[in-house]
N, C-alpha and C positions, 0 to 999 in steps of 0.2 A: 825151458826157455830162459836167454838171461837179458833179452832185451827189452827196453823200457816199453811201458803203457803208450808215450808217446808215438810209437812208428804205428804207422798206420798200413794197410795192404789194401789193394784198389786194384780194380781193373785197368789195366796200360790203356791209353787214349792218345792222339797222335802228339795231345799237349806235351807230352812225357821222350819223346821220345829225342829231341835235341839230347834232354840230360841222360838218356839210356848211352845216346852214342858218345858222350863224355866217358860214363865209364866203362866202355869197351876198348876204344883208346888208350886207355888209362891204364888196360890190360893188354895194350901192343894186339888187339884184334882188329883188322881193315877194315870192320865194316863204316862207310860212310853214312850217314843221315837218310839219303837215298836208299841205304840197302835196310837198315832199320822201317823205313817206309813200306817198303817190299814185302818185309815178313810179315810187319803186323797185318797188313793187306791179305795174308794167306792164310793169320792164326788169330788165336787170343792170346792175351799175358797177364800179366800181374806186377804191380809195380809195390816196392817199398818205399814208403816217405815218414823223413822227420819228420819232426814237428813246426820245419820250417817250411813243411810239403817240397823238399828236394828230394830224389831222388837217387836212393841206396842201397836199391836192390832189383832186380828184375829176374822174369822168367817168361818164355815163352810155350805155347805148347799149338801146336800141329797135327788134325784127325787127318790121318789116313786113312787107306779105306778099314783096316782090322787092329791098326795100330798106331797110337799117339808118339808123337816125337818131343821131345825136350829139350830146348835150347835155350840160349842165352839165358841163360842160369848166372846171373852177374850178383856180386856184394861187394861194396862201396871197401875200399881197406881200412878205414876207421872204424868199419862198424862190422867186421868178418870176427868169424870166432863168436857171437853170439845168438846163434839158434837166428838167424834170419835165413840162411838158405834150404835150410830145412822147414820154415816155415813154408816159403815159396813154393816148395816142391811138391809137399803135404797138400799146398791147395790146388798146385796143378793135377794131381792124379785125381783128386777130388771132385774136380771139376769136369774132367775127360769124361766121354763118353764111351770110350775104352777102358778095358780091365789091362791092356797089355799097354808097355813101354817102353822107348828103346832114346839111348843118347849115343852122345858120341862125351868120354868125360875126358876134362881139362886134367891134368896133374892134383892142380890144387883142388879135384870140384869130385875125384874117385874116389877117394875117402870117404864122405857123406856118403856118393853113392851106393857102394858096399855095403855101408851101414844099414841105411835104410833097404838091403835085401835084393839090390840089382847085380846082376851075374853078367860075367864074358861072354859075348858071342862071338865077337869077331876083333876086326883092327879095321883101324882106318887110317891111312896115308893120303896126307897131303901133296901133291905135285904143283912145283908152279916154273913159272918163268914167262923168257919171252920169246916167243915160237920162232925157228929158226927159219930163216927165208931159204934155204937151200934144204932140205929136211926132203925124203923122200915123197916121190908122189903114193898120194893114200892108198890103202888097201880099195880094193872093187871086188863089191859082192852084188849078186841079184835083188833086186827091187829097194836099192837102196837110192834113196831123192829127198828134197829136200819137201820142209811138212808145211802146210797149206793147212788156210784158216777152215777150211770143210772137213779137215782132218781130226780137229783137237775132237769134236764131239765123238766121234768113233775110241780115240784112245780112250775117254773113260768108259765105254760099253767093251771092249775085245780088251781093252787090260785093263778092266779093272782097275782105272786110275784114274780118277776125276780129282784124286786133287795135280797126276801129272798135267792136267786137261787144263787149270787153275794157271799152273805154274808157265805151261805154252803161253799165256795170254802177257808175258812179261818176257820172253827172249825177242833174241836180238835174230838170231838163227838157230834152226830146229832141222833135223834129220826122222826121217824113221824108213823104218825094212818094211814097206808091201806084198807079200806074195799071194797070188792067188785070189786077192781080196781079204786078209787074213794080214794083220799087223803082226810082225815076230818082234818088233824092238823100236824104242824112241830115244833120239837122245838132244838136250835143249843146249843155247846159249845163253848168257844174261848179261847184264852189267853187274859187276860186283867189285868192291874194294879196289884196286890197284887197277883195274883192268877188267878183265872177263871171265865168268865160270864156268865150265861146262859138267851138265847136271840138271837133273837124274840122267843117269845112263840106263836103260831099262833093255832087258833083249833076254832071247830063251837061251841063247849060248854065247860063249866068251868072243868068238869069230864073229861076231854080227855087231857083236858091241862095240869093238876093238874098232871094227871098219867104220862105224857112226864117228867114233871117238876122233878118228884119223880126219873125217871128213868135216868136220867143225876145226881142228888147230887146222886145218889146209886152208879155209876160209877165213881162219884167223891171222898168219904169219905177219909177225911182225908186233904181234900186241904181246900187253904181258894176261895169262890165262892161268887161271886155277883149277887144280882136279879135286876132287877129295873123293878116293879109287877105295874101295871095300873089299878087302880078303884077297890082291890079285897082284900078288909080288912079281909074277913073272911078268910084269909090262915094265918094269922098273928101269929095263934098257932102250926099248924102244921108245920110251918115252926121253928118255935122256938124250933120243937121237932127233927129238922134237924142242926140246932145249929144256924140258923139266927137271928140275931139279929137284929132290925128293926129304922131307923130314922126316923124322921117328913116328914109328905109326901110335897112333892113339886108342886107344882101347874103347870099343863099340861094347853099351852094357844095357841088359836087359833085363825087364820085372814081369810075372805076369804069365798068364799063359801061354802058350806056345799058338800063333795067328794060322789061318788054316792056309798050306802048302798051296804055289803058283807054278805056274809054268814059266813065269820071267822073274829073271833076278834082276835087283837094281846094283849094279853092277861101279857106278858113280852117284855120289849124294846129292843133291839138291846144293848142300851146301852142310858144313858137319850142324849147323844149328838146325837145320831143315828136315835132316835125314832125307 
């Protein structure tokens, strides 16, 4: 480590989080103050501070139910290059009540990660824009409706998601697939950055997700919306016929054992800081 005695590491606390959202900004990421309030609401973190107690570094991390998620992994640009984000990251695994962990890494933040022993799983694309008011009417599949507050408790018991059951308690709109008494798929709305995110997408197959996903931009037209879509290149047109426009995909990376197999895939991320 080459950074002074002075910085100190601390638990993130809401005190902290104005100057977190400076330097995300700072790093051209949308999260506003509000969405900073969000997370920490869902996780724990870790703050770097000088010695002037400013903050120059952050990390968050996220229990799922088999596997910890790693985000906003932030260093100040004056102070990068000196073993702080590797400090930060070394205390979030430390701290995790999981042995397993999965990110979404920045350009500049894969390097460490590799380093430290996390491997490729996947990709992840960003979609966004602003939903097109003339954009086809949505897909219609069975037992798909919009999700009711008597719902969230059943999604963390039939999927296995109580922190998606967390994450309902903060959209704005929420779908899920009912059949038979049997939840096959949820997918949320939120306020986020620019506009709105839609995420997690969660569903046993690509067809159920797709028709959630269809049925939140239909509710949404006219806003601007964000996706951040996991491993699923072939939406890449239908979405563009919803007015998304799409980035370079970002490389999904993993530590850790391998968490034990589902029946639903999350299919869109919470948000790439959220997984």
């Amino acid at each position: 480590m080459t950074y002074t005695s002075a910085i100190q590491f601390t638990a993130m606390t809401p005190s902290h989080l104005q100057q977190a959202q400076r330097l995300s900004a700072l790093a051209q990421w949308e999260h506003r103050l509000e969405d900073w309030e969000a997370m920490l609401g869902l996780a724990q973190g870790i703050t770097a501070l000088d010695d002037r107690s400013n903050v120059i570094g952050t990390a968050l991390w996220f229990e799922h139910d088999h596997v910890t998620s790693i985000g906003a992994v932030l260093v100040d640009q004056c102070w990068q290059r000196q073993g702080i984000g590797q400090t930060l990251m070394s205390r979030v695994m430390a701290a995790s009540s999981h042995s397993t962990f999965s990110l979404v890494a920045t350009r500049q933040g894969e390097p460490l990660y590799r380093q430290m022993g996390f491997k490729q799983t996947g990709a992840v694309r960003k979609y966004q824009g602003r939903v097109n008011e003339r954009s086809p009417s949505p897909s219609v599949v069975s037992g798909l409706r919009r999700l009711q507050e008597r719902d969230i408790h059943v999604l963390s018991t039939q999927c296995s998601a109580a922190f998606l059951s967390a994450l309902a308690r903060q959209a704005t709109d929420a779908v899920l697939i009912e059949r038979q008494g049997n939840i096959h798929g949820a997918a949320l709305c939120r306020p986020f950055g620019r506009g709105l995110q839609i995420g997690p997408v969660i569903a046993q197959d690509a067809i159920d997700a797709w028709a959630m996903i269809e049925a939140l931009l239909d509710n949404a037209r006219g806003q601007i919306v964000r996706l951040d879509i996991a491993d699923q290149p072939d939406w890449e047109i239908p979405l563009t016929h919803w007015g998304m426009n799409a980035t370079p995909p970002s490389q999904r990376l993993s530590f850790g054992p391998t968490p034990p197999s589902s029946s639903y895939v999350r299919f869109g991320l919470a948000s790439q800081a959220i997984g």
